[in-house]
C-alpha positions as CSV (number, residue, x, y, z in Angstrom):
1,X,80.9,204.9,114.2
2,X,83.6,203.5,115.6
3,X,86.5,205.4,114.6
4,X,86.0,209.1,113.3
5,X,88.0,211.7,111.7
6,X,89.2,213.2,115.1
7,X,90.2,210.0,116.6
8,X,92.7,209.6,114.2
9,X,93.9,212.8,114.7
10,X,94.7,212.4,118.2
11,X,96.1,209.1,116.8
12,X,98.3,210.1,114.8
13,X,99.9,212.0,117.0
14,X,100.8,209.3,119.7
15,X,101.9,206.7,116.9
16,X,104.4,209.3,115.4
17,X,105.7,209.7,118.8
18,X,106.5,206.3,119.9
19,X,106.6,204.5,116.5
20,X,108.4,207.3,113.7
21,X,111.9,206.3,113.1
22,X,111.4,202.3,113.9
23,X,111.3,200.1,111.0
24,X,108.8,197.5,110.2
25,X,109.8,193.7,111.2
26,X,107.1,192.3,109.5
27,X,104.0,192.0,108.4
28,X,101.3,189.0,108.7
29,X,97.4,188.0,109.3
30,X,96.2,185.1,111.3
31,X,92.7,186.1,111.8
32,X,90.1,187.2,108.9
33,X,90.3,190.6,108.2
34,X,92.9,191.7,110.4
35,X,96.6,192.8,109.6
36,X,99.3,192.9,112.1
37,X,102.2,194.9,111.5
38,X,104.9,194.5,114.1
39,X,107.5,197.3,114.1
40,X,111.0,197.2,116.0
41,X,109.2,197.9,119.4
42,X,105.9,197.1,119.5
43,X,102.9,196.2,116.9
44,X,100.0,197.9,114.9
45,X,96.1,195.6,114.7
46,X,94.6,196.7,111.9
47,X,90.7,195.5,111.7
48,X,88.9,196.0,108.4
49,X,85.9,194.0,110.2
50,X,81.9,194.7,109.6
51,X,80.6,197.0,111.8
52,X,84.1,196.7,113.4
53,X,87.4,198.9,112.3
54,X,90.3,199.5,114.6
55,X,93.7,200.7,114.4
56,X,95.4,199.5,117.7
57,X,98.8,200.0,119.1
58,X,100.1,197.7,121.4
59,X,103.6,196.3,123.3
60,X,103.2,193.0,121.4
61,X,101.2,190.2,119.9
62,X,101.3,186.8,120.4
63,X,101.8,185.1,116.4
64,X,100.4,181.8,115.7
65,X,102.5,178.6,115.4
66,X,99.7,178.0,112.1
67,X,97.2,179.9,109.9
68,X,99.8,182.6,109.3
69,X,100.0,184.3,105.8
70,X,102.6,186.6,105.6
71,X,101.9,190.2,103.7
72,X,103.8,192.9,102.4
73,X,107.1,191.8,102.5
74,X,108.1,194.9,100.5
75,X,108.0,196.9,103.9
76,X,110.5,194.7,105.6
77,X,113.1,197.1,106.9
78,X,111.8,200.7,106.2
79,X,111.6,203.5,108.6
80,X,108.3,205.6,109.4
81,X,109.1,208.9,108.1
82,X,104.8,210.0,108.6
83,X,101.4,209.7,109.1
84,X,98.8,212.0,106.9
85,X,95.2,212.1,107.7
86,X,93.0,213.0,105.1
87,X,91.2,215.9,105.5
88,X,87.8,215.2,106.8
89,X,87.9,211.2,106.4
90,X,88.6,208.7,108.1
91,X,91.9,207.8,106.3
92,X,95.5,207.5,107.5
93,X,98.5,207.6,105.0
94,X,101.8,205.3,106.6
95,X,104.5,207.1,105.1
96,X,108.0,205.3,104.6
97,X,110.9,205.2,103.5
98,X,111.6,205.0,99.3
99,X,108.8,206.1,98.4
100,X,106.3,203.4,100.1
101,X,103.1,204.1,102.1
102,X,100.0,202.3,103.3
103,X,96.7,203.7,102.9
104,X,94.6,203.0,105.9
105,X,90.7,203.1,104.8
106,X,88.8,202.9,108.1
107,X,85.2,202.9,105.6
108,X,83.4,200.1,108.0
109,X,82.3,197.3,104.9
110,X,84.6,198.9,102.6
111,X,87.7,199.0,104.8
112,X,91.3,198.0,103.3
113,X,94.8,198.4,103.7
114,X,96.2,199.7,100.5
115,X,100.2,199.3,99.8
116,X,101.4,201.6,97.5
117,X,105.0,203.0,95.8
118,X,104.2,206.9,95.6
119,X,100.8,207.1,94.8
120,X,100.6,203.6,92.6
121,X,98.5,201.1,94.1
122,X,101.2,197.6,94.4
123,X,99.1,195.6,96.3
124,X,95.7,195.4,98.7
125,X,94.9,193.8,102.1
126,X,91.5,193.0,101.0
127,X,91.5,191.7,97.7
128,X,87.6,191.5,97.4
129,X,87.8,195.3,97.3
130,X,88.7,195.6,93.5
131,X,87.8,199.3,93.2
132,X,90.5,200.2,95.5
133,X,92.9,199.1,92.8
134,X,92.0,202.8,91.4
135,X,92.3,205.0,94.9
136,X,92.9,208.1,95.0
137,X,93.0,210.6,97.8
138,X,90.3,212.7,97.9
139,X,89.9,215.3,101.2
140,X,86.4,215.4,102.4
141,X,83.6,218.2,102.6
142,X,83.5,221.1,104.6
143,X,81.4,224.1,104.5
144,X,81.3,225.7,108.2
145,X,79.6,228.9,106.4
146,X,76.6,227.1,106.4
147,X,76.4,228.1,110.3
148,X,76.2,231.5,109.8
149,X,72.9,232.1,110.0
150,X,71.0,228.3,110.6
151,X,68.2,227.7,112.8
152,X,67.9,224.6,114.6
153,X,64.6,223.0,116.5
154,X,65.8,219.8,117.1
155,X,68.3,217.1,117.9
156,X,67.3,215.9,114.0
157,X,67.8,219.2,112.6
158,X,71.0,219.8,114.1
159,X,72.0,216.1,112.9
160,X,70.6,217.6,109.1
161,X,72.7,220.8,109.3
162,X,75.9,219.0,110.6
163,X,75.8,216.5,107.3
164,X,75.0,219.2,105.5
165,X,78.5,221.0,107.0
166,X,80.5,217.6,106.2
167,X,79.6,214.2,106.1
168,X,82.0,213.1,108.9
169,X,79.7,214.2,111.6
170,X,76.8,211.9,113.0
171,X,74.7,211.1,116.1
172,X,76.8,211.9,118.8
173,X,77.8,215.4,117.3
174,X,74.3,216.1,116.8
175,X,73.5,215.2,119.9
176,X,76.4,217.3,121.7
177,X,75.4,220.0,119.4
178,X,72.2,220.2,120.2
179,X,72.5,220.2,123.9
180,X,75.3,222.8,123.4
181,X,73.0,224.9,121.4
182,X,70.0,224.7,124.4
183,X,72.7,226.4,126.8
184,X,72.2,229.9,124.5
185,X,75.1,229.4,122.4
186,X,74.8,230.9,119.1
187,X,74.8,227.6,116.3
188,X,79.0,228.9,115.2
189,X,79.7,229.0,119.0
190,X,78.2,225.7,119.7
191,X,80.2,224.3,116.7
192,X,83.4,225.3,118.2
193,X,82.9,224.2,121.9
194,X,82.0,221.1,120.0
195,X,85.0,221.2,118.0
196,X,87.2,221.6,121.0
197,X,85.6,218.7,123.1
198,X,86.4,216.3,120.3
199,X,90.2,217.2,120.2
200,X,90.1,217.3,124.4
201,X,92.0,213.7,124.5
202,X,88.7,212.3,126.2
203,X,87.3,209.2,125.3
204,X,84.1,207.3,126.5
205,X,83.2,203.9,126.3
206,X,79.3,203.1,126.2
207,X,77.5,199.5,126.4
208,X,75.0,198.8,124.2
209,X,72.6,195.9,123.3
210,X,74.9,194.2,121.1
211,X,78.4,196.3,121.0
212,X,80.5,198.9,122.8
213,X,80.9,202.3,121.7
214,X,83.5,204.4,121.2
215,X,82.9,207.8,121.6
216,X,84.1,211.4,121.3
217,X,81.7,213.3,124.0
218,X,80.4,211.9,127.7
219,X,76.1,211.4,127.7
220,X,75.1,211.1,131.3
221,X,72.3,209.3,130.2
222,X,74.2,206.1,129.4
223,X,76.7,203.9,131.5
224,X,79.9,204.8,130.5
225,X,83.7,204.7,131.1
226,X,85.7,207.9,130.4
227,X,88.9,207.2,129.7
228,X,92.2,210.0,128.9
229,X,94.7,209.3,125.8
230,X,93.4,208.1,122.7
231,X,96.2,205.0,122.7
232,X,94.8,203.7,126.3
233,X,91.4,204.5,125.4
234,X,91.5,202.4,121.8
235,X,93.5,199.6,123.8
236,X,90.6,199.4,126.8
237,X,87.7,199.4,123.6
238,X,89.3,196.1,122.1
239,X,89.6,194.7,125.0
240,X,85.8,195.4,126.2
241,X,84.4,194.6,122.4
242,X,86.0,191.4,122.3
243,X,85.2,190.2,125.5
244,X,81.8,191.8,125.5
245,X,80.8,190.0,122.0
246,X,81.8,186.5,123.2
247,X,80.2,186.6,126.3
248,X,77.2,188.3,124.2
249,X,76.8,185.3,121.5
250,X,78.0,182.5,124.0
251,X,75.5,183.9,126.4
252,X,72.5,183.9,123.8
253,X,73.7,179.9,122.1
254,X,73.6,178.6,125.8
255,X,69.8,180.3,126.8
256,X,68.6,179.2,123.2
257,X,69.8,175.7,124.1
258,X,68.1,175.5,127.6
259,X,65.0,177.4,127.2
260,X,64.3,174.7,124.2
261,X,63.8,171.7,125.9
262,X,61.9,173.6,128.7
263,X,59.5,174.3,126.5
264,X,59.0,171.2,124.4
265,X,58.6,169.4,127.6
266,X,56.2,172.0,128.9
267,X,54.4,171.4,125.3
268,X,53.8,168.1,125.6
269,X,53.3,168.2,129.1
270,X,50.1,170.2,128.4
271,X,48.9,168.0,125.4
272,X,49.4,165.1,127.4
273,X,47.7,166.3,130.5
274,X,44.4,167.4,127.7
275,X,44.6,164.2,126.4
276,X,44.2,162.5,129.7
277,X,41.7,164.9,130.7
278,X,39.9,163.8,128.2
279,X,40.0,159.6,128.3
280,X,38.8,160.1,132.0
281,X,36.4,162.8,131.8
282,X,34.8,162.0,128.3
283,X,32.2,159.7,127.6
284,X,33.6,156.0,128.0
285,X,32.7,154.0,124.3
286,X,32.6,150.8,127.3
287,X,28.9,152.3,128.1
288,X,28.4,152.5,124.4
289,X,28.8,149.0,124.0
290,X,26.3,148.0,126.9
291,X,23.6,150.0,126.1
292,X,24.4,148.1,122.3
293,X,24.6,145.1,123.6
294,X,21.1,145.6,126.1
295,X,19.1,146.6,123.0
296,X,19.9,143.7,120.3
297,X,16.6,142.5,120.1
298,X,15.3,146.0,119.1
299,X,18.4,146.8,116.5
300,X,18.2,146.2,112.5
301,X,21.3,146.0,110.4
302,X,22.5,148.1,107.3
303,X,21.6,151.9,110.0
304,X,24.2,154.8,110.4
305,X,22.4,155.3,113.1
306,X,20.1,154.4,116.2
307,X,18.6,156.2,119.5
308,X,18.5,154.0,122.3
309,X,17.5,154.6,125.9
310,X,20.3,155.6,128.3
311,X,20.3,153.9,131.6
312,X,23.8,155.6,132.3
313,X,22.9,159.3,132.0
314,X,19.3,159.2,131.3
315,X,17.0,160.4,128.8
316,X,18.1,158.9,125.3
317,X,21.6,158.7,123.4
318,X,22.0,158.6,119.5
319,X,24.9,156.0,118.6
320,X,26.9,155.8,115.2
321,X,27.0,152.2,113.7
322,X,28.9,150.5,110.8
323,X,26.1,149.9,108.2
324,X,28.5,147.0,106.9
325,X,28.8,145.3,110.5
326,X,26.1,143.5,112.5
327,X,24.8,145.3,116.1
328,X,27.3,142.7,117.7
329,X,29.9,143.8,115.8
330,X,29.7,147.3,116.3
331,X,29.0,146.7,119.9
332,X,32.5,144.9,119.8
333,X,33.9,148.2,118.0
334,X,33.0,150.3,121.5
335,X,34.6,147.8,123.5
336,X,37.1,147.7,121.3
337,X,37.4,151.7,121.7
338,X,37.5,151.0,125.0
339,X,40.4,148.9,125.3
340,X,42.1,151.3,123.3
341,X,41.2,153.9,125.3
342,X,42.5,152.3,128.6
343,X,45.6,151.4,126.9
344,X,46.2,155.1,125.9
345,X,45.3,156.3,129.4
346,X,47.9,154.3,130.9
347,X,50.4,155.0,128.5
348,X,50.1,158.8,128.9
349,X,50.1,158.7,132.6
350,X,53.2,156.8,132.5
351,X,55.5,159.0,129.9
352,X,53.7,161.9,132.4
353,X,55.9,160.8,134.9
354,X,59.0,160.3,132.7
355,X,58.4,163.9,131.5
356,X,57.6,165.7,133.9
357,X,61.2,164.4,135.8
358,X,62.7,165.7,131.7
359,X,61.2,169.1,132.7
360,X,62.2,169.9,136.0
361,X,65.7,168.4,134.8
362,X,65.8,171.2,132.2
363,X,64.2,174.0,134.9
364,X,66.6,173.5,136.9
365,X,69.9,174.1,134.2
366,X,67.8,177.3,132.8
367,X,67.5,178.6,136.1
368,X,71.4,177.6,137.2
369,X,72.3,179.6,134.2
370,X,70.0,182.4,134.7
371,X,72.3,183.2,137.8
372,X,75.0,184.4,135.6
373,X,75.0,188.2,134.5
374,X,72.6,189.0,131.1
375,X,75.5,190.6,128.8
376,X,73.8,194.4,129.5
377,X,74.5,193.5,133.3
378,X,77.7,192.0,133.0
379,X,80.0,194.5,135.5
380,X,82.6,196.6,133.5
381,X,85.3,198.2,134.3
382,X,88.9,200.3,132.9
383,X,90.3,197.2,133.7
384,X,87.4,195.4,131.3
385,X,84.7,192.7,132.4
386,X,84.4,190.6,135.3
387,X,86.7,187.7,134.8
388,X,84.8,185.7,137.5
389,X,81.3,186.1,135.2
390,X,82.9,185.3,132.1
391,X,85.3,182.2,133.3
392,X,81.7,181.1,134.5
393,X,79.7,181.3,131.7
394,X,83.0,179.3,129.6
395,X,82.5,177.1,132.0
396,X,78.7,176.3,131.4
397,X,79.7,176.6,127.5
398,X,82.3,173.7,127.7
399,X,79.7,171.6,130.2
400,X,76.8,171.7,127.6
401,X,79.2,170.5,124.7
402,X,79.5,168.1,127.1
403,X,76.0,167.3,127.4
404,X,75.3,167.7,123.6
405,X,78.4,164.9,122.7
406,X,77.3,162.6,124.5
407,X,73.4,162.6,124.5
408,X,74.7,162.6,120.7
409,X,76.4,159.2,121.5
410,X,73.6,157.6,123.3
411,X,71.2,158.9,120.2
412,X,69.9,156.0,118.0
413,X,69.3,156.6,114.5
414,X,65.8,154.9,115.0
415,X,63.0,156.4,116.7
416,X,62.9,155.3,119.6
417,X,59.9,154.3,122.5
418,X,59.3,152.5,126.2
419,X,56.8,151.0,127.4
420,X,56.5,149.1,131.1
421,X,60.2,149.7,131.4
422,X,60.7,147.9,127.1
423,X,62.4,149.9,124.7
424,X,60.7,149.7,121.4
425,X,63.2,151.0,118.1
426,X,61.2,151.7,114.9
427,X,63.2,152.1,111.8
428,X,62.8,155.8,109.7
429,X,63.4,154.2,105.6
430,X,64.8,150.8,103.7
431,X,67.9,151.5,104.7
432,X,67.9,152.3,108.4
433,X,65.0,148.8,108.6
434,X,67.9,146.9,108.0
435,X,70.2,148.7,109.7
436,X,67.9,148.1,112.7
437,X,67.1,144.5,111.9
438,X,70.4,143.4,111.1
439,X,72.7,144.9,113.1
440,X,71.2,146.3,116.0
441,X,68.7,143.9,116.8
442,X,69.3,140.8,118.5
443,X,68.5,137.7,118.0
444,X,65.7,137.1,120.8
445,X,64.3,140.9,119.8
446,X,60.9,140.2,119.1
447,X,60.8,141.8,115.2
448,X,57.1,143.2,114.5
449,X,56.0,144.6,110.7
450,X,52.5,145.5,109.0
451,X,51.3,142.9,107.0
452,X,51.9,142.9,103.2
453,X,52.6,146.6,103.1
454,X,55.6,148.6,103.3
455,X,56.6,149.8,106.4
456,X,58.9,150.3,109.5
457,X,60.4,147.3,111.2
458,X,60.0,147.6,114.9
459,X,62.1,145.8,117.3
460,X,61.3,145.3,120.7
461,X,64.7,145.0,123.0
462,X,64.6,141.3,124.8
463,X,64.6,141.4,128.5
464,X,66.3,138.2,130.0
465,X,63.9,135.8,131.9
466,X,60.9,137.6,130.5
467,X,58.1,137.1,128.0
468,X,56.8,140.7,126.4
469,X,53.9,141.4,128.3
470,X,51.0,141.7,126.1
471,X,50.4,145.4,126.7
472,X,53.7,145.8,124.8
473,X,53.2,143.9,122.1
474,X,50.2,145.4,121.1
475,X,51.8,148.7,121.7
476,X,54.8,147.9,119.2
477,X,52.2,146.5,116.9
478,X,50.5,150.0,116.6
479,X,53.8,151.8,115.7
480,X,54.3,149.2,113.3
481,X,50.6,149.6,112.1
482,X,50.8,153.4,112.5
483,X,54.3,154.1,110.2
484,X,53.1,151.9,107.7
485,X,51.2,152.6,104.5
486,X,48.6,150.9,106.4
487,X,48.3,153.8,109.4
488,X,44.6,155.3,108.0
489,X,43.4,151.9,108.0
490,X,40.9,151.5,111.0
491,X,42.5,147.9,111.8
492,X,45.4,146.2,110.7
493,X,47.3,143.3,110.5
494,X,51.0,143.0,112.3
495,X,53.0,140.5,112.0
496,X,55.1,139.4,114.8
497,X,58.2,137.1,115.5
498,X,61.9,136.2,116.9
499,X,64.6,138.1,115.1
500,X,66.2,135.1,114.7
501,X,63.7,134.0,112.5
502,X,64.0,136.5,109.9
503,X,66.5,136.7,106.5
504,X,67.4,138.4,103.7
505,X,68.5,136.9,100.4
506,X,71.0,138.1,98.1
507,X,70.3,140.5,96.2
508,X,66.8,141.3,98.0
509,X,66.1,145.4,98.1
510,X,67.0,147.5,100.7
511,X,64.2,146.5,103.6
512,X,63.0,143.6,102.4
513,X,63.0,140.2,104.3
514,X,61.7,136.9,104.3
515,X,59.9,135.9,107.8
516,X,59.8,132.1,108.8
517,X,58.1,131.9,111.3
518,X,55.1,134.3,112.3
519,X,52.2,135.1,114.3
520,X,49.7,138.0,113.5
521,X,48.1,140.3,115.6
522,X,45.2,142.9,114.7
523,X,45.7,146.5,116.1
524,X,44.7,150.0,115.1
525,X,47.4,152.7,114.0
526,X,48.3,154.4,116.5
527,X,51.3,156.2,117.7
């Protein structure tokens, strides 16, 4: 917890001496779940936050010039007269003037500021909390008889029998307890050492994975920072929990970010290197074909199947045919597979290169920002976090929304490709094709589609001066093939052309288009 019982205690007491007398100058939130009420000299910050409550003096607040909704304007010019804590809860009572009072619930989820006329509920901070329409004070448990004659083996059992004694005491008082109770002290001596330590005026701070602690006893197991007065020590704990949970979820957004692309390049990075290992190390369908093409006169038609001799490796190899092709054909199918298989082999080694540069690129900002401090090793200090490590890390926050506008400007809303230096657009539906077509294409774009199917129009961008070499056409053709409803076929038809020579009539769907001039090329899908 946060807050407990004996913080406000020690609260209390430094609020009535500065603030009893003054009268309230207003009240107001400008941030979820937290109320500001500013008094003649000075200002209360009430959180009602999850896991977060706090109860904050400070010298002043700077207000908002927008966002402001102003609360409670009952209070406006009454005097503090009190503070009540409840008896073992975590509760404050404002008392004022005429009659008026805030109730203070410091219940983590459930916390509220209450504003009531004697003990009438007028209005709540919170409205989401309905049932506190019907508060009513109620002191909590506390049964210190039960110490009389308890035994305790362990830091759990001592946790047990403190619940058991009231509700208000957790971990750390367990804890405390229990180390109290391993110096020989009887369990009702323990409880008061305990009890005085608490009211002592010493407060520790404590860094953990995801928060700072407030605490009421010192554990020399943990990295802490002891300070003295409850006022200073609450003021130091905001300051550290705010700064400590930006710099936490900044910290965590930016190595999400960078670590991403590191290792979808290092993904396909390794699938492309496999896949290259592969073209040049398996079996090349080129030798296929010859020992086909050397064995003719020995070959019948309509076979799954035939064993030939093979002069490459030795011994014999058994070869898969198309019953429905002719020993020529199918001989042409493995040079075919060939081509293919050169083509693919080039293309791989070439993104290899434009990856490879993508990945290093990316190393280099996840290791730039793996410099900076993880938020468990950010140095701490009474006078909070190093301003140094957290005005770098903003820094590297602002410079990758940067990054992320404007790679979001340069985006396309095709998929895009390259090839020999050509970028290749394909378009994702109807819409976006003629989008693509259209509008984004230009006129001396050579504009590619599968044959009589539905499909992607592909555009490849014209380079001045220059005919598309033929290893780019026939790539483009295969992404048109490939995001097609043609792309299981084993071959199929592309259609190629200016995009000058292409139209759409009124009233045509969305994707449709007439081509006037064409020229066909036969590919296999690939992508």
């Amino acid at each position: 917890m946060h807050f407990h019982h004996y913080t406000l205690l020690a609260l209390r007491t430094a609020l009535l001496e500065r603030f009893k007398g003054q009268q309230v100058y207003r009240c107001f939130s400008q941030n979820k779940n937290e109320l500001i009420i500013a008094w003649e000299d000075g200002v209360w910050r009430i959180g009602c936050q999850t896991p977060l409550t706090y109860l904050v003096p400070q010298d002043d607040y700077a207000k908002a010039r927008k966002n402001v909704v102003e609360l409670f304007p009952e209070a406006s010019g009454l005097k503090l007269t009190d503070i009540e804590i409840v008896p073992q809860e975590r509760i404050l009572i404002v008392q004022l003037e005429k009659g008026f009072n805030w109730v203070v619930k410091m219940h983590g989820i459930q916390a509220n500021v209450i504003w009531r006329q004697e003990e009438k509920v007028q209005a709540l901070f919170r409205h989401k909390q309905e049932q506190d329409w019907d508060f009513e004070v109620k002191p909590g448990k506390l049964d210190e008889s039960l110490l009389a004659e308890v035994e305790v083996q362990s830091e759990a059992d001592a946790l047990s029998v403190l619940r058991e004694v009231s509700p208000i005491y957790e971990k750390q008082f367990a804890r405390r307890w229990w180390e109290l109770l391993q110096e020989k002290h009887s369990p009702l001596e323990a409880y008061q050492r305990l009890l005085s330590e608490a009211k002592d005026g010493c407060f520790y701070l404590t860094r953990e994975k995801t928060r700072i602690r407030f605490g009421l006893f010192a554990n020399p197991a943990e990295q802490l920072i002891s300070v003295k007065g409850v006022v200073e020590a609450l003021q130091l704990f905001l300051k550290l929990h705010f700064q400590y949970d930006t710099y936490r979820r900044q910290y965590s957004q930016i190595e999400k970010s960078l670590k991403k692309p590191v290792r979808k390049f290092e993904k396909i990075l390794t699938s492309y290197r496999e896949n290259l290992h592969h073209l040049k190390h398996d079996r090349d369908p080129e030798e296929i074909g010859h020992i086909l093409m050397a064995n003719l006169h020995q070959m019948k038609g309509g076979v799954k199947k035939v064993e030939l001799e093979d002069f490459y490796q030795g011994g014999t190899v058994q070869i898969k045919l198309d019953p429905q092709k002719s020993p020529q054909e199918n001989a042409a199918k493995y040079y075919e597979k060939h081509k293919q298989r050169k083509a693919k082999a080039a293309y791989l080694e070439d993104q290899l290169t434009d990856i490879e540069a993508k990945w290093l690129e990316a190393h280099l900002a996840l290791e730039r920002f793996q410099e900076l401090p993880a938020p468990m090793a950010l140095a701490w200090g009474k006078e909070g976090f190093q301003i140094a490590e957290i005005k770098a890390l903003r820094a590297m926050v602002r410079e990758q929304k940067e990054v992320q506008a404007e790679e979001a400007k340069q985006r396309f809303p095709y998929r895009t490709f390259q090839r020999e230096g050509y970028q290749i657009f394909v378009g994702r539906n109807a819409r976006n094709n003629d989008e693509l077509s259209f509008r984004f294409a230009g006129k001396n774009d050579l504009w590619l589609h599968a044959k009589d199917v539905s499909g992607s129009h592909v555009v490849i961008r014209h380079r001045a001066g220059r005919e598309v070499p033929p290893n780019v056409l026939e790539y483009a053709a295969q992404l048109a093939a490939y995001y097609s409803k043609r792309k299981t076929d084993t071959v199929v038809p592309v259609i190629y052309t200016p995009r000058k020579y292409i139209r759409k009539r009124k009233g045509d769907p969305a994707g449709l288009v007439v081509v006037d001039r064409e020229k066909v090329i036969m590919v296999e899908p690939i992508r």
